[in-house]
N, C-alpha and C positions, 0 to 999 in steps of 0.2 A: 559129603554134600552133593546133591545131584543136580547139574547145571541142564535148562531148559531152555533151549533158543525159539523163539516163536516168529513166524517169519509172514510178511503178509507186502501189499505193494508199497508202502509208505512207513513202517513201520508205528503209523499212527494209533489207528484203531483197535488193533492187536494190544497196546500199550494200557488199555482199559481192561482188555482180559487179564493181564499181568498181574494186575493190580487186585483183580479178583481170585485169581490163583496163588497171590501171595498171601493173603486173606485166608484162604481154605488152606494151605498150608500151615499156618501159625498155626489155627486150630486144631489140626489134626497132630501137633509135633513135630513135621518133617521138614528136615534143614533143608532147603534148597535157592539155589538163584536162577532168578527166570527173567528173563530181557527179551525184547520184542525191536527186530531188525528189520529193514528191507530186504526184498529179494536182492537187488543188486547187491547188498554187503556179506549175504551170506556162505559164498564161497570160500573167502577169506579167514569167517568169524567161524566156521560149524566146526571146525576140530578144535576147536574149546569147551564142548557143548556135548553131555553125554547123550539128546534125541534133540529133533528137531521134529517142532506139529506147523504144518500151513494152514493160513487162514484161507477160506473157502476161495476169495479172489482171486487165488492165486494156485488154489490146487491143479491146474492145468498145465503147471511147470513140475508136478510131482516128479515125472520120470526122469526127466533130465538132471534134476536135481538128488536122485536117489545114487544115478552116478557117484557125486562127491559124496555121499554118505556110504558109499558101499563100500569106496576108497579108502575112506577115514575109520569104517568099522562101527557106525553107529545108524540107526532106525530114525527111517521120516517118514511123516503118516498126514493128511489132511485130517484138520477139526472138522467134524459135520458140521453140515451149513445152519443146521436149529441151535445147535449147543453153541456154537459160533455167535448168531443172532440172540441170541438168550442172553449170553456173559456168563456161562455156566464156566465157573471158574474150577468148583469142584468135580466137574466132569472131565475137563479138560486137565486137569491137572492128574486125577487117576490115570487116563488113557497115553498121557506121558509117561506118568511111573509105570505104566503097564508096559512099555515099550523100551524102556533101559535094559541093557543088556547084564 
């Protein structure tokens, strides 16, 4: 099962994409769990998490945050701000599986 942590300021907003990547998942077959966190809780949470994608608001925290991921041995990538804005669930959801190690 491929675990997806999706990280944005409030974990709110993000929590709509989830919902749309959990959607395009069923349909394509592929097991996976995908949660939608704040930036503040993700240092704790990401080595639970085989990739981590940020939501546009917050890609400005990419580098400091690649830190714990480089630490932990797993790939963090910002959502583009369209596919983001969109809910492109199935896009987002490739460009994670593209990013699992």
């Amino acid at each position: 099962m491929k675990k997806i942590l999706l990280c944005c300021s409030a974990g709110m907003s993000t929590s709509m994409l989830v919902k749309k990547m959990e959607q395009a998942a069923k349909e394509q077959g592929i097991e996976c769990k995908i949660d939608a966190l704040s930036v503040s809780s993700f240092a704790g949470a990401a080595k639970d998490y085989d990739v981590c994608l940020l939501g546009p608001q917050v890609r400005f925290q990419l580098e400091e945050m690649k830190k714990v991921t480089d630490e932990i041995g797993i790939n963090i990538a910002a959502i583009p701000p369209q596919t983001y804005g969109m809910m492109k669930g199935d896009e987002v959801l490739k460009q994670a599986l593209s990013l699992i190690k």
